[in-house]
N, C-alpha and C positions, 0 to 999 in steps of 0.2 A: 418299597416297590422294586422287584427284581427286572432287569433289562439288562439280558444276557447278550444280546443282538451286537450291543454296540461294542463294537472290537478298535475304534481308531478314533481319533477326531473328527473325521469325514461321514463316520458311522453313525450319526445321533441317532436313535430310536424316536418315534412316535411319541411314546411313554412320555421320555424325557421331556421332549418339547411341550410336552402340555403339563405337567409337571411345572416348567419354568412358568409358561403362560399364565397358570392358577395361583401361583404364589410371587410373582414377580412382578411391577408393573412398567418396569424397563429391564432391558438385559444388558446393559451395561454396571446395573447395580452389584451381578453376581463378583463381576471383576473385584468388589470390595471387599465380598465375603471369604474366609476361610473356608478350605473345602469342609472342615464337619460342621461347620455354620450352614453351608447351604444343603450338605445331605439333612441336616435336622430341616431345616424349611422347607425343603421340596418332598422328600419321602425316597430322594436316593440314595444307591449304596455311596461308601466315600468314594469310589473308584470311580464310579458314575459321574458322580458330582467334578471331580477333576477334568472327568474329559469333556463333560458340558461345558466349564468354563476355557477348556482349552480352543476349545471351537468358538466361544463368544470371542479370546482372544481373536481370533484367526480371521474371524470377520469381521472385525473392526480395523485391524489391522491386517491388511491384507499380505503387503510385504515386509519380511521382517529385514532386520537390521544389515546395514553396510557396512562394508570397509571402507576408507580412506580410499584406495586404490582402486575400488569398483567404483566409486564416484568421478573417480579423475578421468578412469577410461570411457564411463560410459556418456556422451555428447548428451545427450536427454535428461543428465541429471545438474549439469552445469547451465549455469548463470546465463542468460544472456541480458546486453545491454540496450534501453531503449536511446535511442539517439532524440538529441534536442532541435536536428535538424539546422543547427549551427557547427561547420568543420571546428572553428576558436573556442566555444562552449565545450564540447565532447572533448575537445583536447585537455582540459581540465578536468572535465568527467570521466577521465580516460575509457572514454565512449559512447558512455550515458549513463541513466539511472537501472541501477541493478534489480532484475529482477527477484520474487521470493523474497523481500524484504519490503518493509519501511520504511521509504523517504523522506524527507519535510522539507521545506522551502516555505522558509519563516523571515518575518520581514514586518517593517511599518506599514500604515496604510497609503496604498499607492504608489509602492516602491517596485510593481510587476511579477510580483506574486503569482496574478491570476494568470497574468500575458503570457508567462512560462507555462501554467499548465495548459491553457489553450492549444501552445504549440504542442505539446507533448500527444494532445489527444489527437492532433493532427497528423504527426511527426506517424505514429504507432500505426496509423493505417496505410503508411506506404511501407513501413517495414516489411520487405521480402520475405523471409524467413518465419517472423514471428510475428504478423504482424496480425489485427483486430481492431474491433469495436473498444471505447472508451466508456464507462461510466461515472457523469462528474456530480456530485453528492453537493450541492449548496445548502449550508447551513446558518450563511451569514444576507447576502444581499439577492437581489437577484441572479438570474445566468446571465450572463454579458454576452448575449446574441446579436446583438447588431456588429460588436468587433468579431466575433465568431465567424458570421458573415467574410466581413474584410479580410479573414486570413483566407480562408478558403477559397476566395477570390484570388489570392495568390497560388497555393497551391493547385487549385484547378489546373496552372500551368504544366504542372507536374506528372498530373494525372487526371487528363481532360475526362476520359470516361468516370470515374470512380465518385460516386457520391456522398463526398464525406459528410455531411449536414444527416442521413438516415443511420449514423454508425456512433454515434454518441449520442449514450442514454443519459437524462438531467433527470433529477431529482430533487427536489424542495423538501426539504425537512425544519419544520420548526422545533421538536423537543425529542427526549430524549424516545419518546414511545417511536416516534418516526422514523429516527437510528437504528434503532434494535430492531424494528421490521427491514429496514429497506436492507441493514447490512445481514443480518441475521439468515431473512427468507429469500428476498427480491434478489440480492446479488450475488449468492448460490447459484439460483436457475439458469442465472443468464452466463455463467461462467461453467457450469458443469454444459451448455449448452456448447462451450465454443465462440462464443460471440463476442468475449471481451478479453481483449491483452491491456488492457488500464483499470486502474479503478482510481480518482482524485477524490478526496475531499476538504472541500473548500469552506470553514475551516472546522479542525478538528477544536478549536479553540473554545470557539462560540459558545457555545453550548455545558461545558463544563464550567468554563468562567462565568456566566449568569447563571446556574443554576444551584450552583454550592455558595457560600458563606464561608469566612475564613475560620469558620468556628466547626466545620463540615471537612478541611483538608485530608483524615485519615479517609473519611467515606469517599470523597474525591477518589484520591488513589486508589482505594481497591476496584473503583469503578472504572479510571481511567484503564488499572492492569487487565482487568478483563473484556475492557474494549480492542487494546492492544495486541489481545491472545485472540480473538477473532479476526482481524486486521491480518496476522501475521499467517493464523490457520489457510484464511483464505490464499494469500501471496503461494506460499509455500503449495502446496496441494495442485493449484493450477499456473505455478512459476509466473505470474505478473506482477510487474512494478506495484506497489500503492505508494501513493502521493498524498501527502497530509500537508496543506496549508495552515499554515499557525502565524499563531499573533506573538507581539513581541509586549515587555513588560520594561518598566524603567530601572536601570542599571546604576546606583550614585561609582561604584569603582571608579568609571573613567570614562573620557570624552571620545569622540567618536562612534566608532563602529559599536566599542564595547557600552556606549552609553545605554544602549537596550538590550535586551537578553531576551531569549525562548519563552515563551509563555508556559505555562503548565508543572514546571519547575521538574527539580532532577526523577520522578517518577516517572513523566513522560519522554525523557532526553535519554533513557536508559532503556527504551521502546524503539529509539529511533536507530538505524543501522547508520543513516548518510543524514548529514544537516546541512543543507544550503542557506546561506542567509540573504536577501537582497536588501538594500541598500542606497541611499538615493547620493549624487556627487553632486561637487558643481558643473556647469554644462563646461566654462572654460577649461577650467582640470583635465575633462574628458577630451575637450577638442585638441589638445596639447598631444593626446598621444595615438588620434585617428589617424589610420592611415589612407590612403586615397583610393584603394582599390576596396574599399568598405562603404565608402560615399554610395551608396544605393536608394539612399532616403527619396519621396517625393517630398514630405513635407519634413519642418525642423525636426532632426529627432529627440527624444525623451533619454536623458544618460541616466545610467544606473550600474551600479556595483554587485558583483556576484562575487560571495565568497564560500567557501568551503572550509566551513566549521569541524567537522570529523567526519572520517566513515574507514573502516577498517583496510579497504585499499587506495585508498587516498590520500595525498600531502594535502595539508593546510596551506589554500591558494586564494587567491584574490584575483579580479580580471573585470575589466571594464567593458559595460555593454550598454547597447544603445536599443530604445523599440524604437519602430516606424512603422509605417501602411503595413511593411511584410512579415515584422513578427522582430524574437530579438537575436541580437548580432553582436558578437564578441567583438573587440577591439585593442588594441597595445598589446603591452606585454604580459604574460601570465606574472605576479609575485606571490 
């Protein structure tokens, strides 16, 4: 098939394009083929055939590649950070959770896991600058809307008009079919839409851990990596946080903190950019190094431990924090 027409990448002929259509059943495939591989399957010349695929490049990928120094200067291509809505927390985080990445906030059960992300989806719709709707992904218990409720009732103070209760999307997923939809199709839409600077899911754990067998570990991991590469697709493309709540696993090493470890093992820990781990203390411990102008609790509050396991701008920290009625609150010294 001669198609003299097409002089550039921007030039494809008619020809062509039906050419691809008749013999192709995605255009992404051609990217695979050599160009005298696809003139033999299409019916074009090889020159032809190069600039078809130079155009599928071009549309898939719209912008091609950076420098180092075009990203530093350009503000839109940099990072910004979601705040926890605690000054003592973000001082740790030095700011908050980075966007365009994957976080984790891994932990025992009932160690404030969820409490954290609650704030966080709260936290993201008062942000100024960057601020959005939250989608939080439960794949373990229910959504804990009644404390959802009780922060909001705080916040309200903040921002009497603003309706945060209609700006986080829940989501119920019991298996793996529910995940691949909901991440897959559902939380595309609503993020090419604009509507979302969060995405949690609560946890990423669940669901891998009951569904494989220790005799299944390679199929796990190739499954986890290409969970991870959606995850990360997504952050990256529309710069927002994702938050993966994870389970922890029993650690013989050694006592304390390192008595349990990440769940999902080095596959998924090699997924994650930042690990936060929380942590349960004793409440005396904790009272030993509150300070007074923190006392804001109505009721006794719940002490817990935040550490900072790795993330490429971050020291390894530790820092004691309390939940109450208004959410959580760092306390003493950073170590």
């Amino acid at each position: 098939m001669k198609t003299g027409k097409a002089t550039g990448p921007d030039m494809i002929s008619t020809e062509m394009m039906q050419a691809l259509e008749a013999n192709m059943s995605e255009s992404r495939q051609i990217l695979t083929l050599s160009g005298s591989d696809l003139a033999n399957l299409s019916g074009l010349s090889c020159r032809d055939a190069e600039l078809l695929k130079t155009h599928i490049a071009s549309q898939l990928i719209p912008q091609g590649p950076l420098t180092a120094l075009q990203i530093l200067k350009d503000e839109s291509l940099q990072p910004w950070k979601l705040s926890t809505s605690c000054p003592v927390i973000d001082k740790v985080l030095k700011g908050g959770f980075l966007s365009g990445v994957i976080s984790e906030i891994s932990g025992e059960s009932a160690c404030g896991k969820t409490q954290l992300c609650l704030q966080l989806c709260l936290s993201v719709q008062i942000d100024e600058k960057n601020g959005g709707g939250a989608v939080y992904i439960c794949t373990e218990d229910v959504f804990p809307s009644r404390r959802l409720q009780q922060l909001i009732r705080f916040y309200n103070s903040k921002r009497r008009s603003h309706k945060f209760g209609d700006n986080i999307f829940i989501e119920h997923v019991a298996d793996f079919e529910g995940l691949d939809l909901c991440v897959e199709k559902r939380l595309p839409a609503l993020l090419a839409r604009g509507m979302v600077k969060l995405v949690v899911i609560d946890s990423v754990a669940a669901l891998f851990r009951c569904h494989y067998t220790a005799a299944q570990m390679m199929e796990r991991a190739h499954h986890l990596s290409q969970f991870a590469s959606v995850l990360h697709q997504l952050a990256a493309q529309h710069r927002i946080p994702v938050i993966c709540v994870n389970q922890v696993s029993a650690n013989m090493d050694g006592p304390g903190i390192n008595s349990v470890t990440p769940a999902l093992g080095l596959t998924w820990a090699n997924q994650v950019t930042c690990r936060v781990m929380m942590s349960r203390v004793e409440s005396s411990e904790a009272v030993e190094d509150q300070q007074p102008n923190h006392t804001i609790a109505k009721n006794f509050p719940t002490y817990r431990q935040l550490s900072v396991l790795f993330a490429p701008h971050l020291a390894p920290a530790r820092i004691k924090v309390y939940i109450d009625d208004t959410g959580m609150h760092g306390i003493g010294a950073i170590t």
